[in-house]
N, CA, C and O atoms as a GROMACS GRO file, in nm:
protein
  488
    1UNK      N    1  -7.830  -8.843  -1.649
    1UNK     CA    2  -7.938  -8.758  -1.695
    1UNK      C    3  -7.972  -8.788  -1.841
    1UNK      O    4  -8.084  -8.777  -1.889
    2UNK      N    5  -7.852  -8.829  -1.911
    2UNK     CA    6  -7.881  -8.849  -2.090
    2UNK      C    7  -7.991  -8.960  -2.071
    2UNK      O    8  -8.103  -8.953  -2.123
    3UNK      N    9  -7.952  -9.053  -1.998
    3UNK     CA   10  -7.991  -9.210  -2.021
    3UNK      C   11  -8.157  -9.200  -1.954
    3UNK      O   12  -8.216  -9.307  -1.941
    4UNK      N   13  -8.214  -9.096  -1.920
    4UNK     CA   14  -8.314  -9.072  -1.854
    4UNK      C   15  -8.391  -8.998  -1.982
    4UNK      O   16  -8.496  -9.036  -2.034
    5UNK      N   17  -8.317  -8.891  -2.015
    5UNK     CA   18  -8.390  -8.846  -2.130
    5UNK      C   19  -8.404  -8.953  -2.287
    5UNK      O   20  -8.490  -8.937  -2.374
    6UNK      N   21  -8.311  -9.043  -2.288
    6UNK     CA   22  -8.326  -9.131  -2.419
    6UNK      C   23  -8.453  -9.216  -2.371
    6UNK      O   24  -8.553  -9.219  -2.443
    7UNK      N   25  -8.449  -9.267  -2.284
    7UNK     CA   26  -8.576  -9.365  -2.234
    7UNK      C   27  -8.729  -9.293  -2.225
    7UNK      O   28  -8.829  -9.335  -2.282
    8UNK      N   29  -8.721  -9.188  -2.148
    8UNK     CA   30  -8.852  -9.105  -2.194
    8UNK      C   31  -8.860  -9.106  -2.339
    8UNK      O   32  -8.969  -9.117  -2.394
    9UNK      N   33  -8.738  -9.093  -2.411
    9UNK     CA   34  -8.842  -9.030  -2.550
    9UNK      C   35  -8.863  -9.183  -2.630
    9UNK      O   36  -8.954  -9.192  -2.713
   10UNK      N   37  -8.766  -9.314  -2.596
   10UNK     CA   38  -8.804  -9.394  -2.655
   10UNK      C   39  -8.941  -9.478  -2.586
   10UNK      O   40  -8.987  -9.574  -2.647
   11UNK      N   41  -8.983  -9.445  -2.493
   11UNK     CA   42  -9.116  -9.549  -2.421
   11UNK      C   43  -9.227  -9.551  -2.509
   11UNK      O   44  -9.306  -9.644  -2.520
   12UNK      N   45  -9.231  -9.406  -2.593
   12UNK     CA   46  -9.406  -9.449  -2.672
   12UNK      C   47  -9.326  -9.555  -2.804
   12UNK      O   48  -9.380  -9.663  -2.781
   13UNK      N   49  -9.234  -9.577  -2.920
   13UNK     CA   50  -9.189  -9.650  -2.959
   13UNK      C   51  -9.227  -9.795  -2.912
   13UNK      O   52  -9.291  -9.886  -2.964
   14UNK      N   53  -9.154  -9.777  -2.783
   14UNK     CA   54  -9.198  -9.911  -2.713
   14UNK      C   55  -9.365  -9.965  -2.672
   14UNK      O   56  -9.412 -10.077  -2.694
   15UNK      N   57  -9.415  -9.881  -2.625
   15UNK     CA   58  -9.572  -9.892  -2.603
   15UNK      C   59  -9.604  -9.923  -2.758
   15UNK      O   60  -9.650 -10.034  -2.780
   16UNK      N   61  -9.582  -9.830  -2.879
   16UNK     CA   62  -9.650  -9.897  -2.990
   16UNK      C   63  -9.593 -10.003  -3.002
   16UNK      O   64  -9.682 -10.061  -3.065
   17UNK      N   65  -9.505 -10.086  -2.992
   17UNK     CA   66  -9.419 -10.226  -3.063
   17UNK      C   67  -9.582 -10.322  -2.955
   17UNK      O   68  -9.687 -10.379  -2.985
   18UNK      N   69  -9.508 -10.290  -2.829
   18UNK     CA   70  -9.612 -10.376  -2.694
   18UNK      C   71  -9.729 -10.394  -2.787
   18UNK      O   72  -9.751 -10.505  -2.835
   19UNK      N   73  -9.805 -10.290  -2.814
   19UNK     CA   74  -9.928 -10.246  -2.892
   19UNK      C   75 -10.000 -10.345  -2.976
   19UNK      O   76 -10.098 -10.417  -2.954
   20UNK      N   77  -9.900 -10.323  -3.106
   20UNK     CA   78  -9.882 -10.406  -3.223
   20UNK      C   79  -9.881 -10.558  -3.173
   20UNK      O   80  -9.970 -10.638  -3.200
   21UNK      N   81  -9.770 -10.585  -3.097
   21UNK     CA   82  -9.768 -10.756  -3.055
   21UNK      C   83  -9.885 -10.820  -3.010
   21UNK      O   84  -9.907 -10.939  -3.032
   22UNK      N   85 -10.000 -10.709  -2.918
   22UNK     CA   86 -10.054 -10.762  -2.839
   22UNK      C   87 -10.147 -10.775  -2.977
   22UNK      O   88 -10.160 -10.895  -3.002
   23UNK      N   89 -10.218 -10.689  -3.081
   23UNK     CA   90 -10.288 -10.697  -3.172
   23UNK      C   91 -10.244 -10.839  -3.263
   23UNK      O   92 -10.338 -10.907  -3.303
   24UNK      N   93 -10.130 -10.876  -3.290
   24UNK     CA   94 -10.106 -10.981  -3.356
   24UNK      C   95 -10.124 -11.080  -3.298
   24UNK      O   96 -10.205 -11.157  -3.351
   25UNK      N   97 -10.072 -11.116  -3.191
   25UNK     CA   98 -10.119 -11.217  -3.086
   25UNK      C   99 -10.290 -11.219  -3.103
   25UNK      O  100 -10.342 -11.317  -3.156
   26UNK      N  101 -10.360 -11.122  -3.063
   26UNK     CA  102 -10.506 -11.144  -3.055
   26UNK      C  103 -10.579 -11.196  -3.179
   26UNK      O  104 -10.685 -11.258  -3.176
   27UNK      N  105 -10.496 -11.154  -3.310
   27UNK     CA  106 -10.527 -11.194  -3.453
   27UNK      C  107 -10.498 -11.363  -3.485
   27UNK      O  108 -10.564 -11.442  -3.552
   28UNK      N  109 -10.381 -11.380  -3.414
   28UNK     CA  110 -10.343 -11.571  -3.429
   28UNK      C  111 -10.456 -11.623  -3.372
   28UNK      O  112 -10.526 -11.707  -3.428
   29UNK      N  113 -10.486 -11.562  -3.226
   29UNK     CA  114 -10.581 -11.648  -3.134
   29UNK      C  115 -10.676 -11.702  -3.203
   29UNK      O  116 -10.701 -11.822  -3.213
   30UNK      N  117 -10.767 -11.546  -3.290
   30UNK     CA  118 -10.855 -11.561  -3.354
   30UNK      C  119 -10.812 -11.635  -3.439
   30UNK      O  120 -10.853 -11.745  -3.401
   31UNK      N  121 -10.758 -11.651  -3.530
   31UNK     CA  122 -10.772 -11.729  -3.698
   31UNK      C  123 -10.763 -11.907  -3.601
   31UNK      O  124 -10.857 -11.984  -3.619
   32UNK      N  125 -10.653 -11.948  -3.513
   32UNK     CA  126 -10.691 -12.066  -3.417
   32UNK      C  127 -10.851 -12.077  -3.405
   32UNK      O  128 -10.926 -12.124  -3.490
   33UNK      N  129 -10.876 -12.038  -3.316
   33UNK     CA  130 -11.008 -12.030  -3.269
   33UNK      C  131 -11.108 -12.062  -3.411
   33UNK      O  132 -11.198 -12.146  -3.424
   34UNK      N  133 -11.064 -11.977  -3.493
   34UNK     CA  134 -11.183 -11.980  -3.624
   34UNK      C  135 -11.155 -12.119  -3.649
   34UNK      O  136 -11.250 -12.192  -3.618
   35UNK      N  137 -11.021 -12.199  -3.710
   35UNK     CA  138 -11.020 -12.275  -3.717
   35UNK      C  139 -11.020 -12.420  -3.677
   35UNK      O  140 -11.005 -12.519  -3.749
   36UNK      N  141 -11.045 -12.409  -3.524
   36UNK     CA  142 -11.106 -12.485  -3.465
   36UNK      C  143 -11.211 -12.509  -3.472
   36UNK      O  144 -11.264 -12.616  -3.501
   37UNK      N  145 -11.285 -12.349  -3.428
   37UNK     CA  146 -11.459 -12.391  -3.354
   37UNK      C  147 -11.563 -12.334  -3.445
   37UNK      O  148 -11.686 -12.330  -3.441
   38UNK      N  149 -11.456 -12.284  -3.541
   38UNK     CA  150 -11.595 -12.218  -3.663
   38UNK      C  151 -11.618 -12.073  -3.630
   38UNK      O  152 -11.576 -12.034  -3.521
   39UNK      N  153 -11.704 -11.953  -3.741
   39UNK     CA  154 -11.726 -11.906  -3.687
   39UNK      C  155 -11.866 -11.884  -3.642
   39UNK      O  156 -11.966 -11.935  -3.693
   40UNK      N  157 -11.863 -11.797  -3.535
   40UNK     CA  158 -12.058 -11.767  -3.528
   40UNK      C  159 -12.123 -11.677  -3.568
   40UNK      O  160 -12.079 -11.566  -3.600
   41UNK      N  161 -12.276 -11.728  -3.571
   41UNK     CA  162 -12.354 -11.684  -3.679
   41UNK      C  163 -12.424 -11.572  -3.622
   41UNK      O  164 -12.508 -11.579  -3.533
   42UNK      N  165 -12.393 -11.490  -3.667
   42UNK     CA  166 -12.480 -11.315  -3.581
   42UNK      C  167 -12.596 -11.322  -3.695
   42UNK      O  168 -12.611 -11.389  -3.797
   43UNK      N  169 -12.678 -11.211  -3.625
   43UNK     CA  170 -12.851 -11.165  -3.698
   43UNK      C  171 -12.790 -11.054  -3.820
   43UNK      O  172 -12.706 -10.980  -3.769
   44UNK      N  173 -12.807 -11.033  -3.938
   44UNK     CA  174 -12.814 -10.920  -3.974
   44UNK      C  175 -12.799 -10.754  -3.917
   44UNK      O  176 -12.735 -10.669  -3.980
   45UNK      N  177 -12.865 -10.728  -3.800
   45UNK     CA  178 -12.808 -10.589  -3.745
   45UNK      C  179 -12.751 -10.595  -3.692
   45UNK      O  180 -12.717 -10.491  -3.637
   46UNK      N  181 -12.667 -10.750  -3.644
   46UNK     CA  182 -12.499 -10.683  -3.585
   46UNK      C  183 -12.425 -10.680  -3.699
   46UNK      O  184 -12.322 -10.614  -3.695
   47UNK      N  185 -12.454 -10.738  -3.805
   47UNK     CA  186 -12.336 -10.718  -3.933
   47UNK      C  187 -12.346 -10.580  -3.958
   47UNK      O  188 -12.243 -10.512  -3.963
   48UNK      N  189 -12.482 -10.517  -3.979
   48UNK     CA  190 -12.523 -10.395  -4.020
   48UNK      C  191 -12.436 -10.264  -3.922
   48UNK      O  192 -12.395 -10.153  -3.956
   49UNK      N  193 -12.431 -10.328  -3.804
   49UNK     CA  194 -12.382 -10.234  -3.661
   49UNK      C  195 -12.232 -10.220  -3.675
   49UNK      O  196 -12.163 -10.121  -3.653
   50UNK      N  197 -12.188 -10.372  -3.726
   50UNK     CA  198 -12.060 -10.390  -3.731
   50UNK      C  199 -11.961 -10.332  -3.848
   50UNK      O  200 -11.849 -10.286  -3.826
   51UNK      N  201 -12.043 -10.345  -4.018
   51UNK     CA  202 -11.979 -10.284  -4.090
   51UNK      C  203 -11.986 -10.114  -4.065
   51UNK      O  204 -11.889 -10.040  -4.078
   52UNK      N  205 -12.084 -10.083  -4.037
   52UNK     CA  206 -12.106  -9.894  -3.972
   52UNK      C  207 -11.949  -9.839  -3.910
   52UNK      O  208 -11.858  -9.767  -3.952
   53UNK      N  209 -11.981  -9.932  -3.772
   53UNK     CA  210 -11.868  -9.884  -3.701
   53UNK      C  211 -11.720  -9.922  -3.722
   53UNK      O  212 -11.621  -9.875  -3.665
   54UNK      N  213 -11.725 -10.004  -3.802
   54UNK     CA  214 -11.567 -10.062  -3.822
   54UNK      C  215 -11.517  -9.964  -3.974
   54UNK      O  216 -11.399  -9.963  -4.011
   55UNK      N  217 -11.618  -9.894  -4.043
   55UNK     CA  218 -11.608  -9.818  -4.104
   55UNK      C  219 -11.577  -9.679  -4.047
   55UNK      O  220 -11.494  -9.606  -4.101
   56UNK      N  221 -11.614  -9.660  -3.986
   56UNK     CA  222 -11.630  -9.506  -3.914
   56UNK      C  223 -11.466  -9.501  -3.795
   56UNK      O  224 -11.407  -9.401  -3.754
   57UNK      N  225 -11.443  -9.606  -3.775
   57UNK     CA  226 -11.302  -9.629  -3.704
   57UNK      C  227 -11.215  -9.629  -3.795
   57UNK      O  228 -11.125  -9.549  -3.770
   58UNK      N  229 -11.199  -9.697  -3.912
   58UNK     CA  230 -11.102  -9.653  -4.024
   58UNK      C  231 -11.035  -9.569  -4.072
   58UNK      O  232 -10.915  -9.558  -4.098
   59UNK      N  233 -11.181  -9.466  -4.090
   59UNK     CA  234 -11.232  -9.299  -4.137
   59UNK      C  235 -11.157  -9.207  -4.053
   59UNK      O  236 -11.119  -9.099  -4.099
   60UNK      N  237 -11.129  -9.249  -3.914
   60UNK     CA  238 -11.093  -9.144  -3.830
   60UNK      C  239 -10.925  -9.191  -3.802
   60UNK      O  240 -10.850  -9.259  -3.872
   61UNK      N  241 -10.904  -9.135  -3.690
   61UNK     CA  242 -10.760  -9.087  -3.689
   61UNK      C  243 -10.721  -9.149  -3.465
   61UNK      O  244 -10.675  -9.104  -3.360
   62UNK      N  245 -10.777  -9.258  -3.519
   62UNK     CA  246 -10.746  -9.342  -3.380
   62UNK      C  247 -10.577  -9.420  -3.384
   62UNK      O  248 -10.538  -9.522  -3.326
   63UNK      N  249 -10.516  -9.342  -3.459
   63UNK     CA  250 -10.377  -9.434  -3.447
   63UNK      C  251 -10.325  -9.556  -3.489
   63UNK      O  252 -10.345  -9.607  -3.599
   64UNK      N  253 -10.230  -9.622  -3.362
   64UNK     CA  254 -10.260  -9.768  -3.383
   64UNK      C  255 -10.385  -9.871  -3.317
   64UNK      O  256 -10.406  -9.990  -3.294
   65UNK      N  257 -10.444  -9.751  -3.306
   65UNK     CA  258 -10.563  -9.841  -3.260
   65UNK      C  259 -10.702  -9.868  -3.337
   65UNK      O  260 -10.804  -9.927  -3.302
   66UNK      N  261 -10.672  -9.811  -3.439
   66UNK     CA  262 -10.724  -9.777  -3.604
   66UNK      C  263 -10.806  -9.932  -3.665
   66UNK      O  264 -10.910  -9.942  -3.731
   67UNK      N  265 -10.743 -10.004  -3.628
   67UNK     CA  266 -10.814 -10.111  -3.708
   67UNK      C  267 -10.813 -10.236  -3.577
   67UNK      O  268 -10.796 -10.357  -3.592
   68UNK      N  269 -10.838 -10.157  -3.442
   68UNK     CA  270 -10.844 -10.256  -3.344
   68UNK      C  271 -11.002 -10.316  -3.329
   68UNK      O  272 -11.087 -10.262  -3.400
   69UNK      N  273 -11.034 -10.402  -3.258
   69UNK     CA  274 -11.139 -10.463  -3.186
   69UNK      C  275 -11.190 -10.374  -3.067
   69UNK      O  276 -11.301 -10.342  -3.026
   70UNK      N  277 -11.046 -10.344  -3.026
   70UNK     CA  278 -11.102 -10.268  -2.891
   70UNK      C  279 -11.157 -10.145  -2.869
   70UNK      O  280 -11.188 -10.104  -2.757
   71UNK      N  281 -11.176 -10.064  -3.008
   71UNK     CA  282 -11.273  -9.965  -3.046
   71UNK      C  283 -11.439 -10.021  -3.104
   71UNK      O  284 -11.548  -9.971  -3.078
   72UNK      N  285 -11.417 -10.109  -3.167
   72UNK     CA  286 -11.596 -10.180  -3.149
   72UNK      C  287 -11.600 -10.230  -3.028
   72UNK      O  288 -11.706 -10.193  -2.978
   73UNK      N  289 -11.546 -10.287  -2.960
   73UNK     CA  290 -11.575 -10.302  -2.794
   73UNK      C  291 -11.632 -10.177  -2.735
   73UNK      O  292 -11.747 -10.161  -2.692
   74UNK      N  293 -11.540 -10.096  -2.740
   74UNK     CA  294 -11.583  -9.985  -2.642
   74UNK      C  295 -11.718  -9.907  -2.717
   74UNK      O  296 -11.807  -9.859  -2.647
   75UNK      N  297 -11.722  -9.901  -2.872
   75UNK     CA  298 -11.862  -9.893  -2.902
   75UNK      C  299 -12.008  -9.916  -2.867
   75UNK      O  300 -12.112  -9.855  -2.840
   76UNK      N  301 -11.943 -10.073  -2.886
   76UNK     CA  302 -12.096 -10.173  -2.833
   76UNK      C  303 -12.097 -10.144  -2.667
   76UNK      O  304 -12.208 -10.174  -2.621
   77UNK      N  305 -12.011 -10.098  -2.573
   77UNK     CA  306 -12.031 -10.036  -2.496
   77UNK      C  307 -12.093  -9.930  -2.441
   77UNK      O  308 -12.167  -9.909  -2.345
   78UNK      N  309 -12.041  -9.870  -2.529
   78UNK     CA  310 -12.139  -9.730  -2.530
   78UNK      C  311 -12.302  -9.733  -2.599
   78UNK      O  312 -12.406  -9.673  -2.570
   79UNK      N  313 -12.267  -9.830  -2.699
   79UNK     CA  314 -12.450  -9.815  -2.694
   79UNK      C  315 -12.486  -9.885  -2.653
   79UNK      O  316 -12.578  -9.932  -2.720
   80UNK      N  317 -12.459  -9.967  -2.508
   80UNK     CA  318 -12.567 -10.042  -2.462
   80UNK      C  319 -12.596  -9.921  -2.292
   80UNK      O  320 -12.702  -9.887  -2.239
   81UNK      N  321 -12.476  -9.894  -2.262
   81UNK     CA  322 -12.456  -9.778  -2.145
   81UNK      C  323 -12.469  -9.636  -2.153
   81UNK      O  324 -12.492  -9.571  -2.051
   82UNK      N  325 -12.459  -9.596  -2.236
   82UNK     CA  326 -12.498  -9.446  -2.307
   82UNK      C  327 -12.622  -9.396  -2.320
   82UNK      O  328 -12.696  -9.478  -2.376
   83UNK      N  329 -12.675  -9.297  -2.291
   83UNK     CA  330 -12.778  -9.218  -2.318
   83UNK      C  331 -12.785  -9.157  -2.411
   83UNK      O  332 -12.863  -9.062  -2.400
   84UNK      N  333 -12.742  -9.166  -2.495
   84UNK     CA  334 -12.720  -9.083  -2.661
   84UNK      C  335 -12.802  -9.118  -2.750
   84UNK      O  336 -12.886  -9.208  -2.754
   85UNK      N  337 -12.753  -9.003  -2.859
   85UNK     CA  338 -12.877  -9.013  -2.950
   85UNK      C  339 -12.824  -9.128  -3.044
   85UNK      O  340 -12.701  -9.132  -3.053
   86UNK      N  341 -12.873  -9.194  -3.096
   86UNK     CA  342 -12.865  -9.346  -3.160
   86UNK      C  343 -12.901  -9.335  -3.304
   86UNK      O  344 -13.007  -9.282  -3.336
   87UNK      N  345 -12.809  -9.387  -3.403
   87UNK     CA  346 -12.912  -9.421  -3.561
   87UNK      C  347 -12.961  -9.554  -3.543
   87UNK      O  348 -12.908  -9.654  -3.494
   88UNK      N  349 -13.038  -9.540  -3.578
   88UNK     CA  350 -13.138  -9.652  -3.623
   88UNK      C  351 -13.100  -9.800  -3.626
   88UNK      O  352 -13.153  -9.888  -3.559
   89UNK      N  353 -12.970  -9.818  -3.744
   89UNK     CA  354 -12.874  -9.952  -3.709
   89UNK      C  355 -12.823  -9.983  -3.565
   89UNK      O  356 -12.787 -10.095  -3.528
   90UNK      N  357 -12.824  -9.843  -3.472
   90UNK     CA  358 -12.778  -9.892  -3.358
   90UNK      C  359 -12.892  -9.928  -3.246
   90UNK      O  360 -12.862  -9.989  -3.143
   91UNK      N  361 -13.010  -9.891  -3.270
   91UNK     CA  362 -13.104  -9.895  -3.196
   91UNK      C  363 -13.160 -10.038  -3.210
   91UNK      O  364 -13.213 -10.103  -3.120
   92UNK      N  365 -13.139 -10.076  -3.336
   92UNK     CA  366 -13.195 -10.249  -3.339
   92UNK      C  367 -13.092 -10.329  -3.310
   92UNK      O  368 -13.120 -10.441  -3.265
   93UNK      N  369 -12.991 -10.304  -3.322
   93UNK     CA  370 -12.870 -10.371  -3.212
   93UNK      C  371 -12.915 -10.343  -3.072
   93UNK      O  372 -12.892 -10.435  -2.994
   94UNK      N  373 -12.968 -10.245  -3.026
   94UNK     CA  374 -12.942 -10.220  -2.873
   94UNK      C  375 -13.060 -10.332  -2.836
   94UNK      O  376 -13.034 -10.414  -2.748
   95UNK      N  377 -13.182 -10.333  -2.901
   95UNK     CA  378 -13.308 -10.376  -2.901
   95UNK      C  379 -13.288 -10.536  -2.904
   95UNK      O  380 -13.348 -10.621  -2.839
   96UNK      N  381 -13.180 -10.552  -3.006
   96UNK     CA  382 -13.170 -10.721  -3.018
   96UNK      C  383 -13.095 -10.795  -2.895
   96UNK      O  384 -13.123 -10.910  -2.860
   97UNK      N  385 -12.999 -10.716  -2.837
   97UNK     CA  386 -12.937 -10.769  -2.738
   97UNK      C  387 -12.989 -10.743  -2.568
   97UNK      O  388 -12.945 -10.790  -2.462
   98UNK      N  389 -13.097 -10.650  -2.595
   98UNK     CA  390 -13.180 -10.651  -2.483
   98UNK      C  391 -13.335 -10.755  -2.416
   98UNK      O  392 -13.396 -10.794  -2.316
   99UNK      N  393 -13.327 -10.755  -2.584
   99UNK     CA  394 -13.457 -10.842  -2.571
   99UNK      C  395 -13.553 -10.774  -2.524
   99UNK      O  396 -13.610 -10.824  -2.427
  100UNK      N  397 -13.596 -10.658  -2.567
  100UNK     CA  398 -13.716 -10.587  -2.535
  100UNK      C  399 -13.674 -10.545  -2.373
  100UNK      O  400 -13.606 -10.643  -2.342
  101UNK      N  401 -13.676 -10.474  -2.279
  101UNK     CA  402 -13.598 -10.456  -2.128
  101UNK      C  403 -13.543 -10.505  -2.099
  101UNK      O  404 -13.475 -10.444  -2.016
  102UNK      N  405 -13.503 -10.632  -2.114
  102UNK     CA  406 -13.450 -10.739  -2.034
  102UNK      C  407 -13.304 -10.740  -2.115
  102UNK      O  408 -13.291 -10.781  -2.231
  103UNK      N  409 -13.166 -10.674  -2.010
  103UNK     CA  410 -12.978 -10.693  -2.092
  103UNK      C  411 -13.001 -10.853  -2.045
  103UNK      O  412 -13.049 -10.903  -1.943
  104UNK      N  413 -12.936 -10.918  -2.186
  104UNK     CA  414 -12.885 -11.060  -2.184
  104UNK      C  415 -12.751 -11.101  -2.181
  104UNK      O  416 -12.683 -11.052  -2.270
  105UNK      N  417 -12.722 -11.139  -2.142
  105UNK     CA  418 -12.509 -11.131  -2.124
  105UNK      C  419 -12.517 -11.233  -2.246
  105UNK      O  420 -12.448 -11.224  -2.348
  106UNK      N  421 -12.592 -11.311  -2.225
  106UNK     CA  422 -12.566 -11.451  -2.415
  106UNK      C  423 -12.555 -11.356  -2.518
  106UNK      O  424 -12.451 -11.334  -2.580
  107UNK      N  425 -12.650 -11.307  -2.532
  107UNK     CA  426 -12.627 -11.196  -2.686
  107UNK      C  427 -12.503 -11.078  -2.671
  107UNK      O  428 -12.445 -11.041  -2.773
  108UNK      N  429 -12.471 -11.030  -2.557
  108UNK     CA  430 -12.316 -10.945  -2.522
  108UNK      C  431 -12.225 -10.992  -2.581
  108UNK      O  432 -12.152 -10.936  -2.663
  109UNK      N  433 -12.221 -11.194  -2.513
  109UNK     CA  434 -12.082 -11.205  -2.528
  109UNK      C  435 -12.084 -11.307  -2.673
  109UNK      O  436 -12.005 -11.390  -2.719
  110UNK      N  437 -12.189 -11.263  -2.709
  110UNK     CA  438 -12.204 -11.342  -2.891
  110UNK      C  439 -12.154 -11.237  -2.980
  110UNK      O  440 -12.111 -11.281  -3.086
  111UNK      N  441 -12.148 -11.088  -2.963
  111UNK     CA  442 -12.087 -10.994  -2.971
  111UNK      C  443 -11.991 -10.994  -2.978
  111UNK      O  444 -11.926 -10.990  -3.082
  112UNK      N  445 -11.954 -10.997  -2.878
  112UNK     CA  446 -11.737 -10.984  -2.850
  112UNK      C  447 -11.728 -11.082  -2.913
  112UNK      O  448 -11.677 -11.042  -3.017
  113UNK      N  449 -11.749 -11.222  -2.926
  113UNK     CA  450 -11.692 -11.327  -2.956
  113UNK      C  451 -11.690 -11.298  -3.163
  113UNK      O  452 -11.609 -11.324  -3.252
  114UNK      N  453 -11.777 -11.257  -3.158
  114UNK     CA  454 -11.799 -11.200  -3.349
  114UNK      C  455 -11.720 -11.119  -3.342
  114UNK      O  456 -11.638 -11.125  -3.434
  115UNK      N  457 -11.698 -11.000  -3.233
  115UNK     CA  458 -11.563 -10.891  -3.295
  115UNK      C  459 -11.414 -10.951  -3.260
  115UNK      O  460 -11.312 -10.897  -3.302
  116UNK      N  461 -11.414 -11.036  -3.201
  116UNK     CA  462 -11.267 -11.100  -3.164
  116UNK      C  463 -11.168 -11.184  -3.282
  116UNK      O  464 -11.053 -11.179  -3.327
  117UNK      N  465 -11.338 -11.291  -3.304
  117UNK     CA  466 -11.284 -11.396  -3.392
  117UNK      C  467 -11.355 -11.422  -3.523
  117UNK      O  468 -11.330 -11.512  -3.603
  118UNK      N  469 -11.478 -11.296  -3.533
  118UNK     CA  470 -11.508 -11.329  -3.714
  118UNK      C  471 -11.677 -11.325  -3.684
  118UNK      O  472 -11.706 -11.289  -3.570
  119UNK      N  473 -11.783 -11.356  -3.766
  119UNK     CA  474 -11.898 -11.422  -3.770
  119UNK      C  475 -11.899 -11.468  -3.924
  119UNK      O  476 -11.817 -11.446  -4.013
  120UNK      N  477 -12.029 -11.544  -3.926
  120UNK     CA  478 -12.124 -11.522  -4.038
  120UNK      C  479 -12.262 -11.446  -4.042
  120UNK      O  480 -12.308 -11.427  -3.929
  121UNK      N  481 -12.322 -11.409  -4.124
  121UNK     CA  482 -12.439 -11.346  -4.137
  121UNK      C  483 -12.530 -11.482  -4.146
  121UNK      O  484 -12.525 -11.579  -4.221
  122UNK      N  485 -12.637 -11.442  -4.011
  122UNK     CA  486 -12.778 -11.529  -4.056
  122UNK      C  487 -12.869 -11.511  -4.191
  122UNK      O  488 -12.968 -11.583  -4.208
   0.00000   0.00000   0.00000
C-alpha cells in the first residue's frame, strides 16, 4: 500500500521531468534544423501575432508549459477555428493565412514551422 501511495504522489514530478525533456529535445531539433535549412521568412503580422501571444503566455500562469510552442499552436488554432471576438493583429493573421475565404495549409504549416524553429521578418 506505501509503494502505491509513493508512486501516486511522485508521477506529476515525473510527468514534469517527461515534460521538460520533451521541450529540450524539441529546442535541439530546432537550433539543428535552423542550422541546417535556415530560418523562414514570415510577413510582418505573424511576427506582430507572434510577439502578442508569446507575450501574453509568459504573463500568465500556464506552468511548465509557460514558454512552450504548444500554447501558440493551440492559439493559431483557435483563431483560425474559433468564433471569437478577435484584435485586429489577429484578424490580419486570420486574413493572411486564408487568403481572403479560401484556408491554405502552405501558409498553416509556414506557421508551425516559424513557431517550432524560429523565422525572420519580411
Amino acid at each position: 500500500m506505501k509503494i502505491n501511495i509513493e508512486l501516486k504522489s511522485s508521477y506529476p514530478k515525473d510527468r514534469l521531468k517527461v515534460i521538460e525533456c520533451a521541450s529540450d529535445i524539441s529546442t535541439i531539433a530546432g537550433k539543428i534544423l535552423e542550422t541546417e535549412l535556415g530560418k523562414i521568412t514570415m510577413p510582418v503580422v505573424f511576427d506582430t501575432w507572434y510577439l502578442h501571444e508569446k507575450e501574453k503566455i509568459q504573463a500568465s500562469s500556464f506552468g511548465p508549459f509557460r514558454h512552450s510552442e504548444i500554447n501558440l499552436i493551440r492559439d493559431l488554432n483557435r483563431l483560425l477555428y474559433d468564433d471569437l471576438k478577435f484584435n485586429q493583429y489577429e484578424i490580419r493573421l486570420r486574413e493572411w493565412i486564408f487568403e481572403g475565404n479560401e484556408y491554405t495549409h502552405v501558409a498553416y504549416a509556414k506557421c508551425i514551422d516559424a513557431i517550432n524553429n524560429g523565422y525572420e521578418v519580411d
